[in-house]
C-alpha positions as CSV (number, residue, x, y, z in Angstrom):
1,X,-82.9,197.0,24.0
2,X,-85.6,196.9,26.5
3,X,-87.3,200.0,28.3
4,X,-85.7,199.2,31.8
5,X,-82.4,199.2,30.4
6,X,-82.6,202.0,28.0
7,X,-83.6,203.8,31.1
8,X,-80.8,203.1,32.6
9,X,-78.4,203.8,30.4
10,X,-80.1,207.7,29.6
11,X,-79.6,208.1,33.6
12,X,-76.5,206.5,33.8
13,X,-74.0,209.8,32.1
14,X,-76.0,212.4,34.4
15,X,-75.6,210.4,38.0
16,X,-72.0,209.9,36.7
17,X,-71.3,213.2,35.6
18,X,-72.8,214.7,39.0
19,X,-70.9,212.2,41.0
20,X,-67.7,213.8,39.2
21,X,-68.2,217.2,39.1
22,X,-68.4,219.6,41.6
23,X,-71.2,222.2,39.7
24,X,-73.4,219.5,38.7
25,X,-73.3,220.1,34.9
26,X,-76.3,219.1,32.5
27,X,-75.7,216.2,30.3
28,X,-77.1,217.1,27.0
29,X,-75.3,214.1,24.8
30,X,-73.7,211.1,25.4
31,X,-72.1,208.2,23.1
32,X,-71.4,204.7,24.7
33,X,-68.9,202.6,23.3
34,X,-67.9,199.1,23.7
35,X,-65.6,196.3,22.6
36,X,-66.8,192.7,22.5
37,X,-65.0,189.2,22.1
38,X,-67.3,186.3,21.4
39,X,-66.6,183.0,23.2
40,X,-68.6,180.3,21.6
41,X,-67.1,177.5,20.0
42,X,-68.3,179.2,16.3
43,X,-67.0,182.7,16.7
44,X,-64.0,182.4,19.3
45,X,-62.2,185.1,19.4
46,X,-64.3,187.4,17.5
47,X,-63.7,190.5,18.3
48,X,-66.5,193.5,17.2
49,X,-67.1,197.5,18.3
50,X,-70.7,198.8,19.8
51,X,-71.7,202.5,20.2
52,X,-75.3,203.7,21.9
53,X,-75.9,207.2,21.9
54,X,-79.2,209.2,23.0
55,X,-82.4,208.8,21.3
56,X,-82.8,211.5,18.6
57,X,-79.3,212.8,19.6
58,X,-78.0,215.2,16.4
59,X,-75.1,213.1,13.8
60,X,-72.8,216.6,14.3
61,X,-72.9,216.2,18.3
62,X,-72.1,212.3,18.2
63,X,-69.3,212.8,15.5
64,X,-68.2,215.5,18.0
65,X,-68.2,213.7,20.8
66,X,-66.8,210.8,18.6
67,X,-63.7,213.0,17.9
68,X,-63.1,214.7,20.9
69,X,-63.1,210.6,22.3
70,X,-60.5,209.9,20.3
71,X,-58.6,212.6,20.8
72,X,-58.4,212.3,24.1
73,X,-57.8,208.8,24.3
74,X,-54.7,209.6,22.1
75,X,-53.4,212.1,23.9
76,X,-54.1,209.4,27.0
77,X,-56.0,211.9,29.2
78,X,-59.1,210.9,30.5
79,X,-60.8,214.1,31.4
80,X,-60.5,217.8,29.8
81,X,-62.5,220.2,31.7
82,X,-62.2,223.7,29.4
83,X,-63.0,226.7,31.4
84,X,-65.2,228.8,30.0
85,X,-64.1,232.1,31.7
86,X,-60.8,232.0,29.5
C-alpha cells in the first residue's frame, strides 16, 4: 500500500466519525473490511475477503471490533451508540 493511501485510509474513520457524531469522539481503532470478485477471464467469479486495520493496532482490540462487527451486522443495526452515564 503506498504512503498517500495509507494516509488516507488512517484519516478516513476520524473525518467520518466527526462527520457522524455530534461530540466529536477520538478514533482509537479501526478495522476495514472488504469483499472482492475478480473479473478476468482466469479467475471469474472469484470471490475473496480483505481487512486493514491500524498500524501497530492491539490483536484483542481488532478481534473486538471484529466481533462487535459481526454482531451488529447480525442483529442488522448499523450503529450502537452505548451511553456511558447508564
Amino acid at each position: 500500500m503506498s504512503e498517500q493511501t495509507k494516509a488516507a485510509l488512517e484519516e478516513a474513520p476520524q473525518n467520518h466519525v466527526s462527520d457522524e457524531c455530534d461530540d466529536d469522539p477520538l478514533v482509537t481503532a479501526y478495522i476495514l473490511s472488504a469483499a472482492t470478485t475478480s473479473f478476468s477471464a482466469d479467475d471469474r467469479n472469484t470471490h475473496s475477503y480483505y481487512m486493514e486495520c491500524s498500524d501497530n493496532q492491539p490483536a484483542h482490540v481488532t478481534r473486538g471490533l471484529a466481533d462487535i462487527q459481526s454482531e451488529w451486522a447480525a442483529s442488522n443495526s448499523l450503529f450502537v451508540r452505548e451511553d456511558d452515564d447508564e
